[in-house]
N, CA, C and O atoms as a Tinker XYZ file with bonds, in Angstrom:
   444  protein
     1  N     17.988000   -2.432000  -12.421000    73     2
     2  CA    17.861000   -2.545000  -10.964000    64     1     3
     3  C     16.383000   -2.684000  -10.606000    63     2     4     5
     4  O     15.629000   -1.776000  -10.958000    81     3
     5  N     15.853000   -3.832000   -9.878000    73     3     6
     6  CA    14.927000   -3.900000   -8.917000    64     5     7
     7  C     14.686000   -4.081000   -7.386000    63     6     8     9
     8  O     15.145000   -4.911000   -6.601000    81     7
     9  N     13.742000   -2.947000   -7.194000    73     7    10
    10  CA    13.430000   -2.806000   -5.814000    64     9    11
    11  C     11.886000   -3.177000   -5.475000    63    10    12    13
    12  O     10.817000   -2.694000   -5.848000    81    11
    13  N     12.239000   -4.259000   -4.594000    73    11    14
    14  CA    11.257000   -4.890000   -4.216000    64    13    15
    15  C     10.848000   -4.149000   -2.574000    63    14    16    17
    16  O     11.624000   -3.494000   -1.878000    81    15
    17  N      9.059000   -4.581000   -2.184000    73    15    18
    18  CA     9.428000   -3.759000   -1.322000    64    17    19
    19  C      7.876000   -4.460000   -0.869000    63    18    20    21
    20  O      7.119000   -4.657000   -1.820000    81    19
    21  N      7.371000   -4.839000    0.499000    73    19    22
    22  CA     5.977000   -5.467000    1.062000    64    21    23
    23  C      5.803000   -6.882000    1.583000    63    22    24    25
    24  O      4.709000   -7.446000    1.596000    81    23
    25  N      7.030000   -7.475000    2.048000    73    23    26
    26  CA     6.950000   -8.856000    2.697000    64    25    27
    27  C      6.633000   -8.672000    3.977000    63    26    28    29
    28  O      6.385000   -7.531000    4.366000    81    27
    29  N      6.590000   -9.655000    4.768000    73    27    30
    30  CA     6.600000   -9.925000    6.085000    64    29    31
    31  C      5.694000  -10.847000    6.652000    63    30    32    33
    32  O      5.719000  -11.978000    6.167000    81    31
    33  N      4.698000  -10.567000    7.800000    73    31    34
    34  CA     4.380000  -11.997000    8.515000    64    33    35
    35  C      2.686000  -11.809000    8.274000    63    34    36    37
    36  O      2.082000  -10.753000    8.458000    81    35
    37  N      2.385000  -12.448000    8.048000    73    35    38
    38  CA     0.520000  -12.684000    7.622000    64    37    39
    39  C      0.292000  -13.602000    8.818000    63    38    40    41
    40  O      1.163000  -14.224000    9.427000    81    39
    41  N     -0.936000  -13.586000    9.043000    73    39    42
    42  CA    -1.606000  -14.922000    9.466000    64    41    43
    43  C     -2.421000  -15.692000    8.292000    63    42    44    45
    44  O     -2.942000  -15.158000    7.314000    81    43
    45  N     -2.412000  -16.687000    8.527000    73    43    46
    46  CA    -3.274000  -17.540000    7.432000    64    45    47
    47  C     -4.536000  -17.123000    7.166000    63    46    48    49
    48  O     -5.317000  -16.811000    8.064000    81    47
    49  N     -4.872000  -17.080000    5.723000    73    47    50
    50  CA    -5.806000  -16.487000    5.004000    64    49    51
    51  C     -6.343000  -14.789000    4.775000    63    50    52    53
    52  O     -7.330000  -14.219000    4.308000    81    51
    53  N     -4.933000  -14.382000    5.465000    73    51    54
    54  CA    -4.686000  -12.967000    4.871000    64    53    55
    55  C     -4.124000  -12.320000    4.167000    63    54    56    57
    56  O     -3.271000  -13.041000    3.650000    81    55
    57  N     -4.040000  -11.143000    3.713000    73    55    58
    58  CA    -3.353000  -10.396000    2.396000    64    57    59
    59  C     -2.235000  -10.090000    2.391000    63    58    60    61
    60  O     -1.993000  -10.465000    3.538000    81    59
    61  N     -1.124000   -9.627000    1.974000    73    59    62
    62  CA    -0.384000   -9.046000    1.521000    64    61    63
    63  C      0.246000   -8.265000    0.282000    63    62    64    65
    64  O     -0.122000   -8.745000   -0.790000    81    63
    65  N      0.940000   -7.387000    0.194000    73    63    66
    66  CA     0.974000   -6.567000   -1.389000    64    65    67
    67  C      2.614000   -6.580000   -1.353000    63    66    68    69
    68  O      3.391000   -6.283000   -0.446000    81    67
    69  N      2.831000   -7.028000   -2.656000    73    67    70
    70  CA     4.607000   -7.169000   -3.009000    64    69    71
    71  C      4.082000   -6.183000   -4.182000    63    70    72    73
    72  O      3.049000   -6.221000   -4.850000    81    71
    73  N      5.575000   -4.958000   -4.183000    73    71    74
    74  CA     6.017000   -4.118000   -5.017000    64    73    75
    75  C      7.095000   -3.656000   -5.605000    63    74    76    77
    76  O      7.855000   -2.921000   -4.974000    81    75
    77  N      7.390000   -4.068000   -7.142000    73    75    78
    78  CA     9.008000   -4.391000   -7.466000    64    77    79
    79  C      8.925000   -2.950000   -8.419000    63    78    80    81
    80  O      8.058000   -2.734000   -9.266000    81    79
    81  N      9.823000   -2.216000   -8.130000    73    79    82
    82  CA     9.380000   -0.806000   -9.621000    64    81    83
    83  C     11.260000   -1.248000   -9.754000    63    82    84    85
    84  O     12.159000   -1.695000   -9.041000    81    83
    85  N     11.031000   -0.749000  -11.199000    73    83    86
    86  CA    12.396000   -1.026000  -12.074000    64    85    87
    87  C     13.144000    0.568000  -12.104000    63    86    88    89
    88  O     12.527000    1.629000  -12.192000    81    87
    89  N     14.138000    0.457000  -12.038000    73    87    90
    90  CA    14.974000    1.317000  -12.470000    64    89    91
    91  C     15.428000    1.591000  -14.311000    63    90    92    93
    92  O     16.519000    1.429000  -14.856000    81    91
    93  N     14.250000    2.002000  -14.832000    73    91    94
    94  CA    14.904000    1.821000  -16.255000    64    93    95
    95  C     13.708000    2.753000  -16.965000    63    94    96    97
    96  O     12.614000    3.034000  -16.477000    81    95
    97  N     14.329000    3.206000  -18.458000    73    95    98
    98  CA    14.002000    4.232000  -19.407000    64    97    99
    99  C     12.698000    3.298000  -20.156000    63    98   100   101
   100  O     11.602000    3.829000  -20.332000    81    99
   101  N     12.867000    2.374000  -20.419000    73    99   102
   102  CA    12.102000    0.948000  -21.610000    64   101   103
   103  C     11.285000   -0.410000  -20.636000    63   102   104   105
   104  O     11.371000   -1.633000  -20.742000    81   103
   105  N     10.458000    0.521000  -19.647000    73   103   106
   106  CA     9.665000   -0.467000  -18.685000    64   105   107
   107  C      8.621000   -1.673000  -19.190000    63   106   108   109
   108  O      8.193000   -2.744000  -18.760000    81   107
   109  N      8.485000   -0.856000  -20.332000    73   107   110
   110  CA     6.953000   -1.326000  -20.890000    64   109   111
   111  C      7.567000   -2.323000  -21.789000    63   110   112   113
   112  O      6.691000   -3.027000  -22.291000    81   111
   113  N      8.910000   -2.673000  -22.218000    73   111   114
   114  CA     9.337000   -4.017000  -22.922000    64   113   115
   115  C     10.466000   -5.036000  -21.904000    63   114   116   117
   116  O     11.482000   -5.669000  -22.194000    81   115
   117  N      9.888000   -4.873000  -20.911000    73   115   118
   118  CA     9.850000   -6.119000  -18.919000    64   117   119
   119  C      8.637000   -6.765000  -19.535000    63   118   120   121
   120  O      7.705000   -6.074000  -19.945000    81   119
   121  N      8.633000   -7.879000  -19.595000    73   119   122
   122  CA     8.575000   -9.012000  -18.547000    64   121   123
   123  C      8.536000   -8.672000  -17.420000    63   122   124   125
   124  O      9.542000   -8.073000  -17.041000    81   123
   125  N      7.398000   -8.880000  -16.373000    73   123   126
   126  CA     8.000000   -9.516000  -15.111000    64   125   127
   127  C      7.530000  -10.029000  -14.327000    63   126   128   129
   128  O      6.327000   -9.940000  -14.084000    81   127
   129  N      8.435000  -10.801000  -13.626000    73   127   130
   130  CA     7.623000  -12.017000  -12.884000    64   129   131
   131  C      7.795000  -12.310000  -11.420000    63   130   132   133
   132  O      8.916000  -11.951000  -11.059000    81   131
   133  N      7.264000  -12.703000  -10.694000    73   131   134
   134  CA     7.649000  -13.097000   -9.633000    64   133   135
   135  C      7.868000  -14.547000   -9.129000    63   134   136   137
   136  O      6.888000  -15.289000   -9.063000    81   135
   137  N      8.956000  -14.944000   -8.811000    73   135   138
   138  CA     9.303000  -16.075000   -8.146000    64   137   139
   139  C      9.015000  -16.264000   -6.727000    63   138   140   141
   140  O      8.755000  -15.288000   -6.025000    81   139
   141  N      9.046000  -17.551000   -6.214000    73   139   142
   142  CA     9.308000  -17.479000   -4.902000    64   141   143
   143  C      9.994000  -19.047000   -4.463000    63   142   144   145
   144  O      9.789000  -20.023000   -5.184000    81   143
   145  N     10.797000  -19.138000   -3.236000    73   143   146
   146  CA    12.040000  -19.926000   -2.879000    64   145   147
   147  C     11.646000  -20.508000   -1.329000    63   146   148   149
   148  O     11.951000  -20.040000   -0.232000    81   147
   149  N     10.796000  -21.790000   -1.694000    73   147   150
   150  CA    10.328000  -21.905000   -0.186000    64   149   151
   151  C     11.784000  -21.955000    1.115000    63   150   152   153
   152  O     12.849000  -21.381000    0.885000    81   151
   153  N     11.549000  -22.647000    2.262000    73   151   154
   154  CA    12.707000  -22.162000    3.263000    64   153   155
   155  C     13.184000  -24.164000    2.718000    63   154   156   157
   156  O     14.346000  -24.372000    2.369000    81   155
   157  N     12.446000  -25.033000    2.730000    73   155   158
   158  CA    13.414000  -26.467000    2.246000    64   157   159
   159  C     13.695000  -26.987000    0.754000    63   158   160   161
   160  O     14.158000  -28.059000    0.364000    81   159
   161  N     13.213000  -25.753000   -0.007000    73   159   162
   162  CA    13.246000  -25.652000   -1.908000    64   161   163
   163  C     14.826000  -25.734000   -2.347000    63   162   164   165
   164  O     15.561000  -25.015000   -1.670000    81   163
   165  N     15.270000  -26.276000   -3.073000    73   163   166
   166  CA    16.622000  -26.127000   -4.083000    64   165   167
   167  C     16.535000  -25.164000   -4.633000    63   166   168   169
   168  O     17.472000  -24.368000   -4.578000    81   167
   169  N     15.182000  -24.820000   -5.496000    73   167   170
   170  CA    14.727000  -24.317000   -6.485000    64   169   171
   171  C     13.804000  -23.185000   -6.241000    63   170   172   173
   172  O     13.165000  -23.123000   -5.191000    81   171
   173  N     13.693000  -22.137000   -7.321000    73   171   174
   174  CA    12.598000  -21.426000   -7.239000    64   173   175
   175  C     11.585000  -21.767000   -8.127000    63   174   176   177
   176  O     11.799000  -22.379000   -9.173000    81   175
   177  N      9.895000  -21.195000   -7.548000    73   175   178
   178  CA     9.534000  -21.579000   -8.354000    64   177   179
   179  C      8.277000  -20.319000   -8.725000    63   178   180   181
   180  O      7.943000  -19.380000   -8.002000    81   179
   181  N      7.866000  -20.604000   -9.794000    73   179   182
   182  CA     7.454000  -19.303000  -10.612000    64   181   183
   183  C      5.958000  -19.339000  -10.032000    63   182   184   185
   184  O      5.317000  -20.329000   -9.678000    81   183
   185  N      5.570000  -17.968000  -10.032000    73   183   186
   186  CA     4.273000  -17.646000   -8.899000    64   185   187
   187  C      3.434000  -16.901000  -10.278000    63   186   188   189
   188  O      2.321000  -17.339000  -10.572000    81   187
   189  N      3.977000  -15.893000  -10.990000    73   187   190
   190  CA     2.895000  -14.955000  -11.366000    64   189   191
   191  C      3.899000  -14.192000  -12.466000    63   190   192   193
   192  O      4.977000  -13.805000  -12.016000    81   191
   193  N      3.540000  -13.890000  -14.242000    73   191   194
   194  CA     4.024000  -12.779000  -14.748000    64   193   195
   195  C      2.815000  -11.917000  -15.566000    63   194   196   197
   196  O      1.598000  -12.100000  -15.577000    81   195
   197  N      3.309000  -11.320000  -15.967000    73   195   198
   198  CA     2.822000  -10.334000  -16.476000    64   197   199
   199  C      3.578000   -9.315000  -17.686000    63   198   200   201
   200  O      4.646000   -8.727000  -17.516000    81   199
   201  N      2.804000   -9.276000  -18.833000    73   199   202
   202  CA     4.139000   -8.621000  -19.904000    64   201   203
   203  C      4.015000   -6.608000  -19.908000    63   202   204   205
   204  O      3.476000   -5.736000  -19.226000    81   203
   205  N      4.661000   -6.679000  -20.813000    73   203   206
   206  CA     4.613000   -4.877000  -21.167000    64   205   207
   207  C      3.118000   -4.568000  -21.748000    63   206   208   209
   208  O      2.760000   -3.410000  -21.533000    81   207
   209  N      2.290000   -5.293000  -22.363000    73   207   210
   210  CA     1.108000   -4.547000  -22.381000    64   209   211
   211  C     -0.013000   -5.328000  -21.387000    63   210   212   213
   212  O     -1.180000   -5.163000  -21.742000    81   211
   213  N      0.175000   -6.054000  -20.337000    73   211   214
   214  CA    -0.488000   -6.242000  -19.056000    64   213   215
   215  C     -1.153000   -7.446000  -19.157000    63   214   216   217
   216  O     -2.143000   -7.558000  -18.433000    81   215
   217  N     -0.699000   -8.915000  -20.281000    73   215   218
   218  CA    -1.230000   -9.908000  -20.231000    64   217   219
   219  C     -0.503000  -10.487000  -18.517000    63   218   220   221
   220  O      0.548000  -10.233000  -17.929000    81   219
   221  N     -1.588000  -11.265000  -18.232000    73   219   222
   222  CA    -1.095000  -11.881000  -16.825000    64   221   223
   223  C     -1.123000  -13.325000  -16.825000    63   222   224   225
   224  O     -1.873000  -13.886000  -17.624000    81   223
   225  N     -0.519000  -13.895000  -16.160000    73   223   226
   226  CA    -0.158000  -15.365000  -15.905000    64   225   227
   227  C      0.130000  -15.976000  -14.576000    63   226   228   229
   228  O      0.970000  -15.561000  -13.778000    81   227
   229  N     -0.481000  -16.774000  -14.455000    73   227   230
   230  CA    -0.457000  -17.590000  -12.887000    64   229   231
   231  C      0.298000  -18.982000  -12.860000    63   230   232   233
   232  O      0.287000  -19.875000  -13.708000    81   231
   233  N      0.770000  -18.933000  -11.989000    73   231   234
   234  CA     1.110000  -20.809000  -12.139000    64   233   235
   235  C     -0.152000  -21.159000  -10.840000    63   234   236   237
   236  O     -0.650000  -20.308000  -10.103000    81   235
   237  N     -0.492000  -22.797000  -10.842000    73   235   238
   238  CA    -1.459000  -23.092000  -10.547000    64   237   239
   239  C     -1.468000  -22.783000   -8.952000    63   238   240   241
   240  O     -2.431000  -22.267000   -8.384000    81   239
   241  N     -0.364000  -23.137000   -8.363000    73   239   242
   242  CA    -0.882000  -23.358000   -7.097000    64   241   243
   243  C     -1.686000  -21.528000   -6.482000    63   242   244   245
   244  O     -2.454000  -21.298000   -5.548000    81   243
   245  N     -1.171000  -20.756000   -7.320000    73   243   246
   246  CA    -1.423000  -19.529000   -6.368000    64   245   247
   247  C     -2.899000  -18.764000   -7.294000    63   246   248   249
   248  O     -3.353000  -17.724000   -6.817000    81   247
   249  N     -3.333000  -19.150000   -8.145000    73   247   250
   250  CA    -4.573000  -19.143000   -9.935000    64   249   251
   251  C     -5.649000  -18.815000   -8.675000    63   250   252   253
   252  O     -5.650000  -19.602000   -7.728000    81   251
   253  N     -6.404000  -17.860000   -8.661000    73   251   254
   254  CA    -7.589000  -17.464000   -7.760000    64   253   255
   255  C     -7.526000  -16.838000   -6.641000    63   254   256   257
   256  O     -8.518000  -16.665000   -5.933000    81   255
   257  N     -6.201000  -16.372000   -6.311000    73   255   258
   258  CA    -5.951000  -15.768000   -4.781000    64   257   259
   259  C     -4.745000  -15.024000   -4.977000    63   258   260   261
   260  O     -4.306000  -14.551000   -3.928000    81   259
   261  N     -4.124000  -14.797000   -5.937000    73   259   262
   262  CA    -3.133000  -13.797000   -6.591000    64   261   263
   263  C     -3.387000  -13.297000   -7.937000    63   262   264   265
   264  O     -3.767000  -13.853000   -8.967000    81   263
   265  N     -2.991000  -11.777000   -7.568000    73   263   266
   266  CA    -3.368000  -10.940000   -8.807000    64   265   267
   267  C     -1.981000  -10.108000   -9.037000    63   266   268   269
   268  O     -1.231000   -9.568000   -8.224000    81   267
   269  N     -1.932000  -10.213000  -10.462000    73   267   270
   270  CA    -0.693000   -9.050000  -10.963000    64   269   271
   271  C     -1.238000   -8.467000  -11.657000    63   270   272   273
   272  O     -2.123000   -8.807000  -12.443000    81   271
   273  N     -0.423000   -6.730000  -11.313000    73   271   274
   274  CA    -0.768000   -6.116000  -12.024000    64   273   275
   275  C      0.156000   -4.825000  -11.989000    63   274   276   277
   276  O      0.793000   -4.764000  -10.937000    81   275
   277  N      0.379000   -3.843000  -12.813000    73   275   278
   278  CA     1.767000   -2.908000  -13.370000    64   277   279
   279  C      0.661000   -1.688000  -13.919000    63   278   280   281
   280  O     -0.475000   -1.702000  -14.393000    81   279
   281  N      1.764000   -0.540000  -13.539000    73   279   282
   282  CA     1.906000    0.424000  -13.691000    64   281   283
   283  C      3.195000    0.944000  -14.077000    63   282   284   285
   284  O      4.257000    1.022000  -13.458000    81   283
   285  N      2.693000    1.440000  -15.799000    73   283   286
   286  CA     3.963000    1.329000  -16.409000    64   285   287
   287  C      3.980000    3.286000  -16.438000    63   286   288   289
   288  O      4.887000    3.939000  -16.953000    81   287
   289  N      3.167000    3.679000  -15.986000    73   287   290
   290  CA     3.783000    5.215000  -15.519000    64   289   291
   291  C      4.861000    5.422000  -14.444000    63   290   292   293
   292  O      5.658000    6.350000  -14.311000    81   291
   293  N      4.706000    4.506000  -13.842000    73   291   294
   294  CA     5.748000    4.200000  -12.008000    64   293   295
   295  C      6.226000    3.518000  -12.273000    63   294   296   297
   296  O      6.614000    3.108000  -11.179000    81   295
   297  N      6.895000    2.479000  -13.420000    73   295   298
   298  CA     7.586000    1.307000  -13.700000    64   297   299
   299  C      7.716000    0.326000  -12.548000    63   298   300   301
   300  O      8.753000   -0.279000  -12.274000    81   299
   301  N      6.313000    0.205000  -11.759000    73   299   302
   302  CA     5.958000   -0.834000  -11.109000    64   301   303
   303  C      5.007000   -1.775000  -11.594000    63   302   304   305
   304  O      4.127000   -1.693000  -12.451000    81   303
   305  N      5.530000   -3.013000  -10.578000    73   303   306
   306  CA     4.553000   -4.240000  -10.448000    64   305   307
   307  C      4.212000   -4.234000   -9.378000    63   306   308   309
   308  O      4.828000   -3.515000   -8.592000    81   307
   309  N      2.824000   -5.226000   -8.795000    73   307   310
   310  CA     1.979000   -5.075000   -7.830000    64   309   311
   311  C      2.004000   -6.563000   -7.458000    63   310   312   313
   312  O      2.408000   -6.943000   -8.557000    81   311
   313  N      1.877000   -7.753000   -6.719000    73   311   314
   314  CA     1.086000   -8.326000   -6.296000    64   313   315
   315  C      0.464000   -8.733000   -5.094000    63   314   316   317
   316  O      0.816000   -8.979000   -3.940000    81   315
   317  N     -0.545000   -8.720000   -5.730000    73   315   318
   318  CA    -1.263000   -8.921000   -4.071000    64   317   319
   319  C     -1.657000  -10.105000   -4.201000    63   318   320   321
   320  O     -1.842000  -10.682000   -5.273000    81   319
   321  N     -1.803000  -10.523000   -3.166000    73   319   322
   322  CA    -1.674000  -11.916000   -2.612000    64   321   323
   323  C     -2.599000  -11.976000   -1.118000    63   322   324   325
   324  O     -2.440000  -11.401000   -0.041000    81   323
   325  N     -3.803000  -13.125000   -1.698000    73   323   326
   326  CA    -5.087000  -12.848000   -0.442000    64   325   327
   327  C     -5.123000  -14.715000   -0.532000    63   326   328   329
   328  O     -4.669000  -15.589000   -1.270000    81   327
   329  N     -5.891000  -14.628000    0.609000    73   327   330
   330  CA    -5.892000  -16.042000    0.869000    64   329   331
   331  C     -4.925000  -16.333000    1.318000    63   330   332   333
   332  O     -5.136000  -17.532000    1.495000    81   331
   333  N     -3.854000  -16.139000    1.703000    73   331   334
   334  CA    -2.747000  -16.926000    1.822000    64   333   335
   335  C     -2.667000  -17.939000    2.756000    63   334   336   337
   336  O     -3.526000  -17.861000    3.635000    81   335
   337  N     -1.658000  -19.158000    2.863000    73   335   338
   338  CA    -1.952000  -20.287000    3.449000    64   337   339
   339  C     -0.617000  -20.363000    3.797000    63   338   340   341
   340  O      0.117000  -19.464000    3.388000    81   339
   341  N     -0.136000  -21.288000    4.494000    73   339   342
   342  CA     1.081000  -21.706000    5.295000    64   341   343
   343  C      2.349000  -21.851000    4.622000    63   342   344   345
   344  O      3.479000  -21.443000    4.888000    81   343
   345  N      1.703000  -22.772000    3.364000    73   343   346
   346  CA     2.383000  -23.075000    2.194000    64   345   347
   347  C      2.990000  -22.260000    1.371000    63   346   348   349
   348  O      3.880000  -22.590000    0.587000    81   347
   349  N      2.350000  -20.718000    1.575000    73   347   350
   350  CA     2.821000  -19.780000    0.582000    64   349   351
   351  C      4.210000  -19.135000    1.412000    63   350   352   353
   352  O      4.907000  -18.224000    0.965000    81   351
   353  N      4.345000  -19.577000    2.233000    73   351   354
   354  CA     6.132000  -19.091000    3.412000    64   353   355
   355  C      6.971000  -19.173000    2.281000    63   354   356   357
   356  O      6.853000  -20.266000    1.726000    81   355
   357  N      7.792000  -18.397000    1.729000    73   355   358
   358  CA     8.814000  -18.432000    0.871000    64   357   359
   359  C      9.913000  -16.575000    0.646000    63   358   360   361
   360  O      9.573000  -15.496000    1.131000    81   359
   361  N     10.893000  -16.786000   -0.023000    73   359   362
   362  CA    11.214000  -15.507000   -0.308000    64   361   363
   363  C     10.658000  -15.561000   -1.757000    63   362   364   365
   364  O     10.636000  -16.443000   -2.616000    81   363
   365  N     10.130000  -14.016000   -1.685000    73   363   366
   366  CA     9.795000  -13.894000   -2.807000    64   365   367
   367  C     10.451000  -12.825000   -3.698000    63   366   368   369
   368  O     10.852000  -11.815000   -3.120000    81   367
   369  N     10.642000  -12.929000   -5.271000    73   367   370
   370  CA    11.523000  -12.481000   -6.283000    64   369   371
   371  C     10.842000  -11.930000   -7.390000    63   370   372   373
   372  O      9.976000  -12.393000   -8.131000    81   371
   373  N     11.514000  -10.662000   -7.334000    73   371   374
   374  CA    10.928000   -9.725000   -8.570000    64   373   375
   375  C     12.085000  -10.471000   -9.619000    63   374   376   377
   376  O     13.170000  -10.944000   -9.281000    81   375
   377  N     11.557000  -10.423000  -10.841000    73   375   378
   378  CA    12.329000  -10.489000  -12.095000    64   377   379
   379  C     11.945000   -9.960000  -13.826000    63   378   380   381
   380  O     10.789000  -10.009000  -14.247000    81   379
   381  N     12.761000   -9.617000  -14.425000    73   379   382
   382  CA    12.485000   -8.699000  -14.840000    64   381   383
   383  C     13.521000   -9.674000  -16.577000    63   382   384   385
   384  O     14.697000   -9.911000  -16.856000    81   383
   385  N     12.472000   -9.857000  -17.095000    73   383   386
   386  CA    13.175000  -10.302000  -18.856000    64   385   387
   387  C     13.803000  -11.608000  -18.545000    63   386   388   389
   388  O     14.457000  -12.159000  -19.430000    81   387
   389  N     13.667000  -12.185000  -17.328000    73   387   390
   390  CA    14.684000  -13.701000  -17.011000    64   389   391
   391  C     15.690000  -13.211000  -16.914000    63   390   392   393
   392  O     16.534000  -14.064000  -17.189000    81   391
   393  N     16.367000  -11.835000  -16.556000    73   391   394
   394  CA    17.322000  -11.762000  -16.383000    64   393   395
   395  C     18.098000  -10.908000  -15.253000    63   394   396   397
   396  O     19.216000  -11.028000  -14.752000    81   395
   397  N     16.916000   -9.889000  -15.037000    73   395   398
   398  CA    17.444000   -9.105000  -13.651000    64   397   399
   399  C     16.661000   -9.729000  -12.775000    63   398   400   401
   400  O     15.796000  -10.503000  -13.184000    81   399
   401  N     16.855000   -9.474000  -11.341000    73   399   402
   402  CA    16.728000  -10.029000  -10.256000    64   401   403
   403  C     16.100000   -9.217000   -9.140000    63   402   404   405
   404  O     15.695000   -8.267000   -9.810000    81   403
   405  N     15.843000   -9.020000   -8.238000    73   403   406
   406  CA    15.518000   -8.407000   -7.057000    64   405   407
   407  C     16.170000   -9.036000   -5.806000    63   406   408   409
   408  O     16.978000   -9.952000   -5.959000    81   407
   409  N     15.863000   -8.597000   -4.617000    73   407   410
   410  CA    16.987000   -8.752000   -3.739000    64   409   411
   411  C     16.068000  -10.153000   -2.827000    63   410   412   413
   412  O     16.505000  -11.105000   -2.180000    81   411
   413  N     14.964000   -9.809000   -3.086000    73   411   414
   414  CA    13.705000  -11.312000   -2.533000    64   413   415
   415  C     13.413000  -10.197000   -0.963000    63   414   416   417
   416  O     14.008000   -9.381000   -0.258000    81   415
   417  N     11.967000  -10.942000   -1.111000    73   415   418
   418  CA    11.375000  -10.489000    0.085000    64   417   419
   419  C     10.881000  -11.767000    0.980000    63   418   420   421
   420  O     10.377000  -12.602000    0.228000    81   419
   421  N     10.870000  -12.085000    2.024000    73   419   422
   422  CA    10.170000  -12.629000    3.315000    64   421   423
   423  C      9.180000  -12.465000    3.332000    63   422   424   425
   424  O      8.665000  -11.402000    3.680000    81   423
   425  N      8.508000  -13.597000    2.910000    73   423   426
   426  CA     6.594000  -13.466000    3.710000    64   425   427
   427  C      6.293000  -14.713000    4.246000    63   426   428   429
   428  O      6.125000  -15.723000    3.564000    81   427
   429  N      6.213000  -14.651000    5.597000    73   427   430
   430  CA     5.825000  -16.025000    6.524000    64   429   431
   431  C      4.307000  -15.892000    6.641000    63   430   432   433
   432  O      3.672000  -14.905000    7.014000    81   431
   433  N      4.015000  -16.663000    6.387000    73   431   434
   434  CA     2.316000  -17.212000    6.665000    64   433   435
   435  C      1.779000  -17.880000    7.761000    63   434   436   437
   436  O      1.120000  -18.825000    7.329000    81   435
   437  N      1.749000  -17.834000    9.038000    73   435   438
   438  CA     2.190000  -18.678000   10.267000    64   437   439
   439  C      1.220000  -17.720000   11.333000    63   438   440   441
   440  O      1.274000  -16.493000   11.410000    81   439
   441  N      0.109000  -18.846000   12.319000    73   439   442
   442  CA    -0.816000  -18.163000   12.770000    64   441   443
   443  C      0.027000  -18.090000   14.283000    63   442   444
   444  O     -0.459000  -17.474000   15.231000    81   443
């Protein structure tokens, strides 16, 4: 089980913090990543992971203005997300091994 938890409405070129903590005994062998599902997307598409000993990974569009990062005492993930731009409007998705899910959070970017 993941609980996601820090969406909502920004204005452009401000911050926000998404927080997914897992429900589980074996945190530190997650994967996890965050997706996000713009509002005219088919598809999701992959924003940011991070493994059990804290290597991190960006996909490009978000590389310099998003940071991940976990706390595997709280079997949370963190991201914060600065800069943000119009473009970044999407629900966004905790995931956990490619296989668990989160429930997605709302973050509109809109001045």
């Amino acid at each position: 089980h993941l609980a996601e938890s820090g969406g909502g409405l920004v204005q452009p070129g401000g911050s926000l913090t998404l927080t997914c903590v897992a429900s589980t005994t074996i945190f530190t062998e997650y994967t996890i990543r965050w997706y996000r599902q713009a509002p005219a997307a088919n598809n999701r598409e992959w924003v940011a992971g991070i493994s059990g000993n804290g290597e991190a990974l960006y996909g490009d569009s978000v590389k310099g203005r998003f940071a991940i990062s976990r706390d595997n005492t709280k079997n949370t993930v963190v991201l914060q997300m600065n800069n943000l731009k119009p473009e970044d409007t999407a629900v966004y998705y905790c995931n956990a091994n490619e296989v668990w899910w989160g429930q997605g959070l709302l973050v509109t970017v809109s001045s």
